[in-house]
PAKOLNU-37399 format. One record per residue (C-alpha): x, y, z; residue in one letter. Coordinates in pm, 1 decimal, padded with zeros to 6 digits. Each point is the difference from the previous one (the first is absolute). Layout:
{{X; Y; Z}; 'A'},
...
This chain:
{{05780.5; 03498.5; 03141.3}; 'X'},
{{00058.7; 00295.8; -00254.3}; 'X'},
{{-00071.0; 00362.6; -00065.2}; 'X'},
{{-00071.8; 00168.1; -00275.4}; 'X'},
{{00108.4; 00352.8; -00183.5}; 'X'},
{{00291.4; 00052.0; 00255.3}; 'X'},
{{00194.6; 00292.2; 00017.5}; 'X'},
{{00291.5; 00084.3; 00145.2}; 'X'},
{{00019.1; 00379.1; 00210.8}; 'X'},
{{00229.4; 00183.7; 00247.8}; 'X'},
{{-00171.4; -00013.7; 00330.8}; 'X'},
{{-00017.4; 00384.3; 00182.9}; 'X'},
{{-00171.1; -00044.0; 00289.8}; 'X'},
{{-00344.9; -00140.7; 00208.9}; 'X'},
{{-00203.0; 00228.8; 00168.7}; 'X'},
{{-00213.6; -00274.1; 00125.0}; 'X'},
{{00003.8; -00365.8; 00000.9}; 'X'},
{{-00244.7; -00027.7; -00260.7}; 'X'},
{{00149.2; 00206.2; -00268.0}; 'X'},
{{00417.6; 00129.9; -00111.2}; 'X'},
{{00095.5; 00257.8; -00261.9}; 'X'},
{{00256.9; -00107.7; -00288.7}; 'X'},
{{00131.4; 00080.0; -00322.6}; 'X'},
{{-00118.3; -00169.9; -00250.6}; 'X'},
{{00098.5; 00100.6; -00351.1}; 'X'},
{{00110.2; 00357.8; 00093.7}; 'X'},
{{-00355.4; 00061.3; 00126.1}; 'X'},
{{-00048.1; -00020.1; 00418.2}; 'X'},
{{-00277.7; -00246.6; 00049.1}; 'X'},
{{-00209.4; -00100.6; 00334.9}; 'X'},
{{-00053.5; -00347.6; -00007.6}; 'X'},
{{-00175.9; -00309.7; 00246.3}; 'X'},
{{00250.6; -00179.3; 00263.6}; 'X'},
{{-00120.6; -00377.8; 00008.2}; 'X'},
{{00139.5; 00017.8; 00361.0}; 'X'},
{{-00076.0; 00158.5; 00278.1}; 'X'},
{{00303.6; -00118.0; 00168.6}; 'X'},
{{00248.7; 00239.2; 00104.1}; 'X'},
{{00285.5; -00063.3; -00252.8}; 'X'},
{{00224.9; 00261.3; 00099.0}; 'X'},
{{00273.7; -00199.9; -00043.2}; 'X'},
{{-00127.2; -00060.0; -00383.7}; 'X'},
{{-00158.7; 00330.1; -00096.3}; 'X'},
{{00259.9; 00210.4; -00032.5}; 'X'},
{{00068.1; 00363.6; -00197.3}; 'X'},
{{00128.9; -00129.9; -00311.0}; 'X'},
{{-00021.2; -00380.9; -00001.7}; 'X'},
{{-00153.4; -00151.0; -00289.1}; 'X'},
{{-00388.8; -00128.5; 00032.5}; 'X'},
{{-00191.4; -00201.3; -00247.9}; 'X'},
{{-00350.8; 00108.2; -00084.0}; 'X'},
{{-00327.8; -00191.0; -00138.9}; 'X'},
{{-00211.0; 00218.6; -00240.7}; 'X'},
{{-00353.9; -00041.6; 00071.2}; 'X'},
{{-00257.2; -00020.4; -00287.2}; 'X'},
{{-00296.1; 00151.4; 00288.0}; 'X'},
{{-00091.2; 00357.3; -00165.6}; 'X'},
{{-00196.1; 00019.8; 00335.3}; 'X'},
{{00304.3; -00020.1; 00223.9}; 'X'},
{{00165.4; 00322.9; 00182.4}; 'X'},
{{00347.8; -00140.5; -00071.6}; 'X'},
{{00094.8; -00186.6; -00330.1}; 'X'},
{{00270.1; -00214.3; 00142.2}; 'X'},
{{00085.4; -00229.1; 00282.6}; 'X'},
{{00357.5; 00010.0; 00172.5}; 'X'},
{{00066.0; -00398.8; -00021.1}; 'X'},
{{00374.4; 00000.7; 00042.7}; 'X'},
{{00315.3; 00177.4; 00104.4}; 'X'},
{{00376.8; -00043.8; -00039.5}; 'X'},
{{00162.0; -00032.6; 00351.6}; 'X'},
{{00311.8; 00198.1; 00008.4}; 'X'},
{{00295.9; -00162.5; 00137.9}; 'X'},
{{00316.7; 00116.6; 00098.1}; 'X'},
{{00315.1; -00164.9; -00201.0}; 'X'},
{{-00288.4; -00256.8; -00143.2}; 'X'},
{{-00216.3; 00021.3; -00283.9}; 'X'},
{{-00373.5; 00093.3; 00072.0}; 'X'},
{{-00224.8; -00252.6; 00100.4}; 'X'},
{{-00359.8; 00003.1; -00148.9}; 'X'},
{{-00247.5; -00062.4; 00248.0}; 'X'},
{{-00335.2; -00006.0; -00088.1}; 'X'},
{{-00231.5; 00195.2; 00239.0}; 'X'},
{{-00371.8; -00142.0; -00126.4}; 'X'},
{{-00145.7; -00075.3; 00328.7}; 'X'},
{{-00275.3; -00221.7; -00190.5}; 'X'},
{{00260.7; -00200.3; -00206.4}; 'X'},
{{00069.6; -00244.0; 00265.6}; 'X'},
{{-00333.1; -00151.2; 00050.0}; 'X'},
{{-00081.7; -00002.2; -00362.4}; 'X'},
{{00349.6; -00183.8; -00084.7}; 'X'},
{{00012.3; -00241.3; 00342.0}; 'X'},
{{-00333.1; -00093.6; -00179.7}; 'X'},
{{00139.0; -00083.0; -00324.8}; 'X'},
{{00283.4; -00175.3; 00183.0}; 'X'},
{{-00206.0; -00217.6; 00225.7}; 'X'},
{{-00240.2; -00096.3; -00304.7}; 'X'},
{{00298.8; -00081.4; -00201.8}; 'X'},
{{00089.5; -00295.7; 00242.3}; 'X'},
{{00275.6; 00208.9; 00134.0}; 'X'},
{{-00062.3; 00011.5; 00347.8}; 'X'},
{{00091.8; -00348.7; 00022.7}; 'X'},
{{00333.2; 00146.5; 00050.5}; 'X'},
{{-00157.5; 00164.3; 00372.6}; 'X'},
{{-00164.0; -00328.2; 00083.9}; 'X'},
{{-00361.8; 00088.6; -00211.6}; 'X'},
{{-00157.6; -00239.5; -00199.1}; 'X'},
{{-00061.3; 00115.9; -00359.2}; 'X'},
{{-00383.7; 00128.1; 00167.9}; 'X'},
{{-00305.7; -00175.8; -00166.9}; 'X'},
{{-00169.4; 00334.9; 00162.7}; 'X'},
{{00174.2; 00359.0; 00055.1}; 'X'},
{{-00269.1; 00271.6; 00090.4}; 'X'},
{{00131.0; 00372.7; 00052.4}; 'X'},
{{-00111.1; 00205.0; 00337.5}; 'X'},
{{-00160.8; -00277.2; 00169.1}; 'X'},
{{-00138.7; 00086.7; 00356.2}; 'X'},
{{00011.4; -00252.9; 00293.2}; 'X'},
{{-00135.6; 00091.8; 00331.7}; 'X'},
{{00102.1; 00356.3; 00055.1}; 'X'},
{{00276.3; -00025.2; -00223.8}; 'X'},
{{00035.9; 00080.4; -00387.6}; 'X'},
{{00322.1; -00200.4; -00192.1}; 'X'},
{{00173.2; 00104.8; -00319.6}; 'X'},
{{-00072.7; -00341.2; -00115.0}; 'X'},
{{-00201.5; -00373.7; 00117.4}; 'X'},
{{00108.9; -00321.3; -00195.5}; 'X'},
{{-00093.3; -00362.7; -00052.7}; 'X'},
{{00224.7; -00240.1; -00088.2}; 'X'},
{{00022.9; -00396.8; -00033.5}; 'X'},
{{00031.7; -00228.8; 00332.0}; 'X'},
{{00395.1; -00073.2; 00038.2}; 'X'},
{{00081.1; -00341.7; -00072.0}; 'X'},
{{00046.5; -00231.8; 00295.1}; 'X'},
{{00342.0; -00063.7; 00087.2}; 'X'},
{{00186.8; -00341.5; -00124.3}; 'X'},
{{-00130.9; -00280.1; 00255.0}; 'X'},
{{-00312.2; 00226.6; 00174.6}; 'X'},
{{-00324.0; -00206.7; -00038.1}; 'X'},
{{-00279.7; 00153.3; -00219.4}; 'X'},
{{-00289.1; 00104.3; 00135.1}; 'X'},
{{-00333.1; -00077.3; -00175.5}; 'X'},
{{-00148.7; 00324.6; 00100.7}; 'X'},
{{00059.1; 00215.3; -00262.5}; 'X'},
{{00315.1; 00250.3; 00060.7}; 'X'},
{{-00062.3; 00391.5; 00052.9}; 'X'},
{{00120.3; 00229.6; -00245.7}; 'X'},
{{00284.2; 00185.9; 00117.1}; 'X'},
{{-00114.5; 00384.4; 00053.9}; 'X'},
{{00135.8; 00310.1; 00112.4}; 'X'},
{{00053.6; 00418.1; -00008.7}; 'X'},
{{00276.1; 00206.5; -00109.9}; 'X'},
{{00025.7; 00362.6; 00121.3}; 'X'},
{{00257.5; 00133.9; -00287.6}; 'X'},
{{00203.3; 00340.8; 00051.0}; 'X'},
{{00205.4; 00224.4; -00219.5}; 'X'},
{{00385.2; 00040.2; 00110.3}; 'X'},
{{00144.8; 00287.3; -00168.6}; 'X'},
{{00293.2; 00094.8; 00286.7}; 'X'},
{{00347.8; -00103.1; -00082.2}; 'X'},
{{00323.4; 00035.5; 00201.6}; 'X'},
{{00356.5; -00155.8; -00138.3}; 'X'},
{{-00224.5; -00287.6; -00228.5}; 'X'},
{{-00241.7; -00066.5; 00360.0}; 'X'},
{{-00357.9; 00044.0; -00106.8}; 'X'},
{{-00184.1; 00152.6; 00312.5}; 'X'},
{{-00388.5; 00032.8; 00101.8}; 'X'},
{{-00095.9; 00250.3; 00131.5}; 'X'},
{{00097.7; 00327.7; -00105.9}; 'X'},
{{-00243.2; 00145.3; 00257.8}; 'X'},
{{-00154.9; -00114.2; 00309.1}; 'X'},
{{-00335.6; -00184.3; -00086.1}; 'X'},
{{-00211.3; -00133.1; 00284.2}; 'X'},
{{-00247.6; -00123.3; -00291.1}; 'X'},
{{00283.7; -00254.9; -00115.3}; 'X'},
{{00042.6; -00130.0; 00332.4}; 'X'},
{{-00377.8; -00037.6; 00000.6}; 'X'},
{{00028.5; -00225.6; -00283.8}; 'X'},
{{00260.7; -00230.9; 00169.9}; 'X'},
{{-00193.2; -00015.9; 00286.8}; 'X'},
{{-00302.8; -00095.5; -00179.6}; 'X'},
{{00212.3; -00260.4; -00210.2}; 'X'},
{{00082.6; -00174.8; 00317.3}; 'X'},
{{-00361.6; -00055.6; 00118.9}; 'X'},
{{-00076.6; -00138.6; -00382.5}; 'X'},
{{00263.6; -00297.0; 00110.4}; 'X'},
{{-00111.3; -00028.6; 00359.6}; 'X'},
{{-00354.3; -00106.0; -00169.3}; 'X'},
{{00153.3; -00226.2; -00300.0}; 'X'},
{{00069.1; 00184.6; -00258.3}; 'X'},
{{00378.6; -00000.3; -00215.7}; 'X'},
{{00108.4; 00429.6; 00039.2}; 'X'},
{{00279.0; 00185.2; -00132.6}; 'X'},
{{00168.2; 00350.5; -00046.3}; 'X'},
{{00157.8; 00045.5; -00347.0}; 'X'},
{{00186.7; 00300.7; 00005.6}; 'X'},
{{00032.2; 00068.6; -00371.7}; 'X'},
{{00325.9; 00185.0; -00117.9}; 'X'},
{{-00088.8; 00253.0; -00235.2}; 'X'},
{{00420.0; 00031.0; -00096.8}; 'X'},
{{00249.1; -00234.8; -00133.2}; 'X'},
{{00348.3; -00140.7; 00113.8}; 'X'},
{{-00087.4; -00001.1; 00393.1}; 'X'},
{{00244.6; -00269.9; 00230.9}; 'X'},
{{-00346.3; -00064.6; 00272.5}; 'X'},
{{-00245.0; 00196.8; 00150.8}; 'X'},
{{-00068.2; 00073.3; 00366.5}; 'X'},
{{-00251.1; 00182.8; 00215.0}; 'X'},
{{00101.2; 00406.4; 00016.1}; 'X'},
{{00041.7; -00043.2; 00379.3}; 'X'},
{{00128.0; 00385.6; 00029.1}; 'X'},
{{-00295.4; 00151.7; -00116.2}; 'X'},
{{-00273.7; -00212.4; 00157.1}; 'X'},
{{00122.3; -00288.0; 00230.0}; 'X'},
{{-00345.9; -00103.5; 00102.1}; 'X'},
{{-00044.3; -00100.5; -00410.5}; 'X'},
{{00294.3; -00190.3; 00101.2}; 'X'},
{{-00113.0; -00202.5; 00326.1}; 'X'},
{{-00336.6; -00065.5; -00193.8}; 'X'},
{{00184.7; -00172.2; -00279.8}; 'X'},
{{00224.4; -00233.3; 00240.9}; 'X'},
{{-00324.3; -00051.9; 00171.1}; 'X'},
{{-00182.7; -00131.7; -00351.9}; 'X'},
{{00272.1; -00176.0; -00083.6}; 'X'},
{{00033.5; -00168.5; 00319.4}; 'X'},
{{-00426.3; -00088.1; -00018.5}; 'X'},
{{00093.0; -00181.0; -00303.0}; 'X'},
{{-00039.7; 00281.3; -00269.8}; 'X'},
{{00173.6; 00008.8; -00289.1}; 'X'},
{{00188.9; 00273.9; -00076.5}; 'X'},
{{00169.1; 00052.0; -00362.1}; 'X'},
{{00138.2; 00273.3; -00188.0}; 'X'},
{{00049.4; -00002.2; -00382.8}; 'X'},
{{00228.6; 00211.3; -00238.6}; 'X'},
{{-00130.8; 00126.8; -00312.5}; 'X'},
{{00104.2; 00121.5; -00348.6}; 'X'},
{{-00092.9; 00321.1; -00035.8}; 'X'},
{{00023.8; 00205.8; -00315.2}; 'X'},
{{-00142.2; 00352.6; -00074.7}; 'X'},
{{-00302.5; -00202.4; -00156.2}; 'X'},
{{-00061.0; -00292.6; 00170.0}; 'X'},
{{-00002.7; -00170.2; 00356.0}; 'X'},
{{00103.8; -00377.5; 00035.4}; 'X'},
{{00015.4; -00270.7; 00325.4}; 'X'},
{{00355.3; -00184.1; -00049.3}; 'X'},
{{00148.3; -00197.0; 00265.7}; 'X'},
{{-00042.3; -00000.4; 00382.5}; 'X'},
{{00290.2; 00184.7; 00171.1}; 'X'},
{{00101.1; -00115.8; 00401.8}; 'X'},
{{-00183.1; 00156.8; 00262.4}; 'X'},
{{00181.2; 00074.5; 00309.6}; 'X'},
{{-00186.8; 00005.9; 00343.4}; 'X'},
């Protein structure tokens, strides 16, 4: 995915998770956060935050915040992009590109956004051809099911020493999700977590046991009920967003 009209500013401060003050051409400016997250390890006096420009003459602010420049100690900043709707929008492109062959998804014949089942409402449901049958199986006459499935995709934008990290906050809503994920394979259905990177150059990814171990426990749980559970790095630049490679997850 890409941005448009991006500018680059020197972020001051956030007096609420919805909007920060920077500098933007000499001028202080208050500008939309596209994450309500609490980033304080990102958002910091000084750092350097990428803005879109909005073309909406209705709109209280005229830019969004959609990036920032992670200061590092001894080690070049990292560029993180902060969008909190980017990672739906590019596991989308991703999965309808084929890619997600690469997590064990079929290239889908059907992907539908926000798709509710039961009590539950997934990121994403898919259809996808019947596997083959394995070399030697007998073929059944009856005409094979297609394969189908839901993804519940989240944003990871907490690094430590190149370990991507999800949380950054307890969330009792994302253990929800896991939960739910595991009664979608108790009746049938393929599920997975994709926990999409939103930085580049991470070594694996791992639940952020320290801030919310139950997040944790619910994750081993999924993954034990048969859930898949991936985590992909992506290119970021100050304009654009892009799905790479899987990294490792460690459990």
């Amino acid at each position: 995915m890409t941005y448009q009209d991006i500018h680059a500013a020197r972020f001051l401060a956030r007096p609420n998770r919805f909007i920060a003050r920077v500098e933007l051409e000499g001028r202080e400016e208050t500008v939309h956060v596209k994450n309500t997250g609490r980033c304080k390890e990102l958002l910091l006096p000084g750092c350097t935050v990428y803005l879109e420009g909005s073309a909406n003459p209705a709109r209280k602010t005229r830019y969004d915040l959609v990036a920032v420049e992670k200061l590092r100690p001894g080690l070049p900043p990292l560029l993180v992009n902060l969008d909190a709707q980017a990672p739906n929008r590019v596991f989308g492109e991703w999965m309808a590109a084929g890619w997600g062959e690469a997590l064990g998804l079929p290239r889908p014949t059907l992907l539908r956004p926000e798709t509710t089942w039961g009590n539950s409402r997934f990121d994403f449901y898919w259809e996808g051809p019947p596997e083959p049958p394995e070399n030697g199986t007998n073929v059944s006459r009856e005409t094979p099911l297609p394969r189908r499935g839901f993804v519940e995709v989240k944003g990871c934008t907490l690094e430590e020493n190149g370990l991507a990290l999800f949380p950054d906050a307890p969330t009792q809503r994302g253990v929800k999700h896991l939960r739910e994920l595991i009664a979608c394979r108790q009746a049938g259905y393929e599920a997975a977590v994709c926990f999409v990177i939103q930085m580049a150059g991470m070594e694996a990814f791992t639940p952020n046991d320290r801030t919310h171990p139950e997040f944790g426990a619910a994750l081993r749980d999924a993954a034990r009920a048969g859930v898949r559970v991936a985590a992909v790095e992506c290119a970021v630049t100050p304009d654009s967003l892009t799905m790479v490679r899987p990294v490792p997850v460690l459990l």
